[in-house]
Backbone as a ProteinNet text record, in pm:
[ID]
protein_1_A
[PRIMARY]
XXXXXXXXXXXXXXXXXXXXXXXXXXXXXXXXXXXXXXXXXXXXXXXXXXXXXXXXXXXXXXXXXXXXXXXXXXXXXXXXXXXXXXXXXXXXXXXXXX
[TERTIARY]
21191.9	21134.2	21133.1	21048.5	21039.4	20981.1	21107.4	21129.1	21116.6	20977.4	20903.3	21028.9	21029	21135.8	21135.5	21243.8	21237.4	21193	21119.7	21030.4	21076.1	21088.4	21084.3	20982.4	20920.2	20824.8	20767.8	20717.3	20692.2	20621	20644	20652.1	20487.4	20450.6	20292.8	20299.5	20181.5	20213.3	20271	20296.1	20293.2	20223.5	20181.1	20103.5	20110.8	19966.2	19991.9	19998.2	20067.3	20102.7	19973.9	19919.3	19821.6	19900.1	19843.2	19925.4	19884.8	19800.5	19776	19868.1	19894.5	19979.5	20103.2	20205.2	20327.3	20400.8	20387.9	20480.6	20589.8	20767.7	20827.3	20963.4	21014.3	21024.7	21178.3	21267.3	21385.9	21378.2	21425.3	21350.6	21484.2	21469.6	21600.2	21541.6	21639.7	21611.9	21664.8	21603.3	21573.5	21676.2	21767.8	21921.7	22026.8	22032.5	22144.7	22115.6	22231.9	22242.3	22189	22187	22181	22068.5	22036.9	21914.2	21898.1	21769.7	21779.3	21786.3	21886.1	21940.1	21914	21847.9	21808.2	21924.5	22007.1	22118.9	22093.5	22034.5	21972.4	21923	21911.2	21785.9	21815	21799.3	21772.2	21886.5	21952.1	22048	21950.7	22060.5	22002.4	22044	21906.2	21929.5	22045.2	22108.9	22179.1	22142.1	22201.8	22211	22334.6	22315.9	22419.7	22374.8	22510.2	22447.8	22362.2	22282	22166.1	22211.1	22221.3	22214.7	22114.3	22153.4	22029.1	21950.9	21850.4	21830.5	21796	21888.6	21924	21778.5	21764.9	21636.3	21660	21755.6	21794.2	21759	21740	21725.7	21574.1	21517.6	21361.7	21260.4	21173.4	21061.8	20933.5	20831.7	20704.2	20600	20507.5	20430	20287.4	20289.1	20139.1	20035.8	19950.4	19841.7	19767.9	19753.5	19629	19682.3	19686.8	19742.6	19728.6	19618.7	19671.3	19814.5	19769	19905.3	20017.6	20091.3	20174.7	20283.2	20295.6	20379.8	20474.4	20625.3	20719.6	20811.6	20793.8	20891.7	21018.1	21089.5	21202	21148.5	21238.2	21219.6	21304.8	21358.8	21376	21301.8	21205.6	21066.3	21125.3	21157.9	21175.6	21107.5	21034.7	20992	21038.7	21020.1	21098.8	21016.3	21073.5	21041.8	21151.2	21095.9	21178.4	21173.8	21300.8	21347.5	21446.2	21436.3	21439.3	21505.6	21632.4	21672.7	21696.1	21693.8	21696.9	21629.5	21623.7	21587.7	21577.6	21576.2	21579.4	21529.2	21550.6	21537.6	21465.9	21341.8	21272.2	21180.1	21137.9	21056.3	20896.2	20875.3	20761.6	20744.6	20640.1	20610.3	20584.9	20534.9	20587.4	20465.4	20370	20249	20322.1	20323.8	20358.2	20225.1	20216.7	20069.6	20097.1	20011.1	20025	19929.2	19980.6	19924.7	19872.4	19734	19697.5	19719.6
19761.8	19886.5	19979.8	20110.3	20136.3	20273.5	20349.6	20495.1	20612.9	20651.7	20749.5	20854.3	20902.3	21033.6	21163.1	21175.4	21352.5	21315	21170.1	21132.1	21032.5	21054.9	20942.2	20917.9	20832.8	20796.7	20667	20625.5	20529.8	20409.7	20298.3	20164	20171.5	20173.9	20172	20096.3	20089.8	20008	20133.5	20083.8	20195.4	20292.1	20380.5	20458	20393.9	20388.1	20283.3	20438.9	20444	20532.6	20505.6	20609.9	20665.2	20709.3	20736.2	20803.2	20969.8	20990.3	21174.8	21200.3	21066.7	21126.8	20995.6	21020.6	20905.9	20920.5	20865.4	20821	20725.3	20785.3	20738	20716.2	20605.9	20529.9	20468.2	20480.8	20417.1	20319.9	20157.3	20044.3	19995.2	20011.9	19934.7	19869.6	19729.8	19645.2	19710.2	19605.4	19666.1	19653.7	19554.5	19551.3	19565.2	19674.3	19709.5	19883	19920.3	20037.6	20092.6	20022.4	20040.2	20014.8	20066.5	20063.4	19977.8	19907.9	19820.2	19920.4	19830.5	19911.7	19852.8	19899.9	19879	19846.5	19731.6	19738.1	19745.4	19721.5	19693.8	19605.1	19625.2	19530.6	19371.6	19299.8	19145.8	19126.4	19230.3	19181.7	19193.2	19134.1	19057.6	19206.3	19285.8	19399.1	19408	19452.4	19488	19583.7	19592.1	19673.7	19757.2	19967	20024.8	20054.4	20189.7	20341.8	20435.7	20487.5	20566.1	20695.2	20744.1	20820.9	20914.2	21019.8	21126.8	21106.3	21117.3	21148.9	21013.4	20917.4	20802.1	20740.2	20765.7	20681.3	20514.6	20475.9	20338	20273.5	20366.6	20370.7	20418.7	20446.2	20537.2	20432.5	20361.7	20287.8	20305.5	20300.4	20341.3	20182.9	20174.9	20063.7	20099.1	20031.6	20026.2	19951.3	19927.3	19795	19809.3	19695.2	19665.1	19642.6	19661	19608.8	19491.7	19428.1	19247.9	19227.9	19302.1	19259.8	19384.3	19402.4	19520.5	19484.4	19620	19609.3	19716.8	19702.1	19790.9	19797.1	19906.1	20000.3	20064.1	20070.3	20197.1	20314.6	20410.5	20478.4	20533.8	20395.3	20372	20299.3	20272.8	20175.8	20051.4	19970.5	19802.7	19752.6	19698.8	19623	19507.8	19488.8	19386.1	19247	19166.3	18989.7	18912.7	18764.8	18698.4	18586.4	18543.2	18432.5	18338.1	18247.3	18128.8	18196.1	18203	18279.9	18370.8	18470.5	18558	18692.9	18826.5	18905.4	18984.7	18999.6	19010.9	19163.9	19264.2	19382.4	19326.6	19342.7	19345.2	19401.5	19407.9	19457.5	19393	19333.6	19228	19274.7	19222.7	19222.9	19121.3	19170.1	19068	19054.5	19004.2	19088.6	19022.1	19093.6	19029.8	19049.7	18943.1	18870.3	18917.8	19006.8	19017	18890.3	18824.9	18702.9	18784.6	18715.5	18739.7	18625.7
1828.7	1871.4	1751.4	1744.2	1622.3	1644.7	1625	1669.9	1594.3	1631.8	1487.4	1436.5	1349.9	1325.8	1366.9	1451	1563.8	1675.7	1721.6	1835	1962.2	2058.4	2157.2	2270	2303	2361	2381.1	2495.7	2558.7	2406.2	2399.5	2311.7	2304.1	2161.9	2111.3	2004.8	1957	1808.3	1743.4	1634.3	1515.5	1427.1	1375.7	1321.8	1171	1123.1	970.5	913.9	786.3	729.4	624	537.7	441.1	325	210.8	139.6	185.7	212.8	277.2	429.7	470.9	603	648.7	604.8	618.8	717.1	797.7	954.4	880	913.1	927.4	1035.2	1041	1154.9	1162.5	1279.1	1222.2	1318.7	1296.7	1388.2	1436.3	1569.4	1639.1	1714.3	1728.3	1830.4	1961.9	2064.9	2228.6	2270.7	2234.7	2329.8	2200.7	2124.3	2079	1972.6	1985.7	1933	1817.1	1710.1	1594.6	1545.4	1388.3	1371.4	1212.6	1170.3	1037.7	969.9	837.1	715.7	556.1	474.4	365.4	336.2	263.4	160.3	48.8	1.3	-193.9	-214.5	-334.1	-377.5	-376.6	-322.5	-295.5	-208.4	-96.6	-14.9	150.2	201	346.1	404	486.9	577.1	675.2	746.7	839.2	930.9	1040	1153.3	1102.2	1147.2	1142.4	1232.5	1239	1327.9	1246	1354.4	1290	1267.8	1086.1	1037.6	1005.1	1023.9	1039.8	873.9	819.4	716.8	627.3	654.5	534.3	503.3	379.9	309	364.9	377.1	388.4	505.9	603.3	722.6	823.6	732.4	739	688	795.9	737.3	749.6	667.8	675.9	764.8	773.6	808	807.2	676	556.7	579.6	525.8	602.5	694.9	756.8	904.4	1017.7	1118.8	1244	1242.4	1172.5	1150.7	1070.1	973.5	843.8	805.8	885.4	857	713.3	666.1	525.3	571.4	587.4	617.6	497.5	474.5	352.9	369.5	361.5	335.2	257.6	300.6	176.2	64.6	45.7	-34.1	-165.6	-80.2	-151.6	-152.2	-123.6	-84.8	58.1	9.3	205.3	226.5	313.7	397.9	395.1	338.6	304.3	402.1	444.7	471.1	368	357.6	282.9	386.8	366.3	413.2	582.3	608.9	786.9	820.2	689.5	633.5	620.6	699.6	649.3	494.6	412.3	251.9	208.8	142.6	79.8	-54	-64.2	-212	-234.8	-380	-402	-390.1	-257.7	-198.4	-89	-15.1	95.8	148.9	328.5	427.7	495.9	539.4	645.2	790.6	853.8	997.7	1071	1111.9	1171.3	1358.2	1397.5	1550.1	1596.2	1731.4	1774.8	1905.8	1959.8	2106.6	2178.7
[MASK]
++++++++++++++++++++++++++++++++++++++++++++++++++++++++++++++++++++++++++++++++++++++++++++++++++

């Protein structure tokens, strides 16, 4: 789930961010508290508690509704590697299926 910033409201896609207008987003899964966490550069993300503010914790989602690109802002997006969620400096497109 993926919870714009200051915002709560019923489950939509996401707003693709522009560089003239940036929606950002802190993304928690549906059955637990916490929200994904940038660790650094080439480490495997984690779940914390959601901190007000944290760049680490704040993600943008760039691209097409075919191919989404999710950022921190910290500027690292999110890759998978092998079972692995991964922090790099790459991207990911996540493919929506009908």
């Amino acid at each position: 789930m993926m919870i714009p910033l200051g915002v709560l409201k019923a489950q939509t896609l996401p707003v693709i961010s522009t560089e003239a207008d940036t929606v950002w987003y802190y993304i928690k899964f549906k059955n637990a508290g916490a929200v994904l966490q940038d660790m650094g550069e080439g480490a495997n993300l984690m779940t914390q508690t959601a901190t007000a503010g944290s760049k680490a914790q704040l993600w943008k989602v760039t691209g097409t509704a075919n191919a989404y690109v999710i950022t921190s802002q910290n500027g690292r997006s999110i890759s998978f590697s092998s079972s692995a969620l991964v922090s790099q400096p790459m991207h990911l497109n996540l493919l929506l299926l009908s």
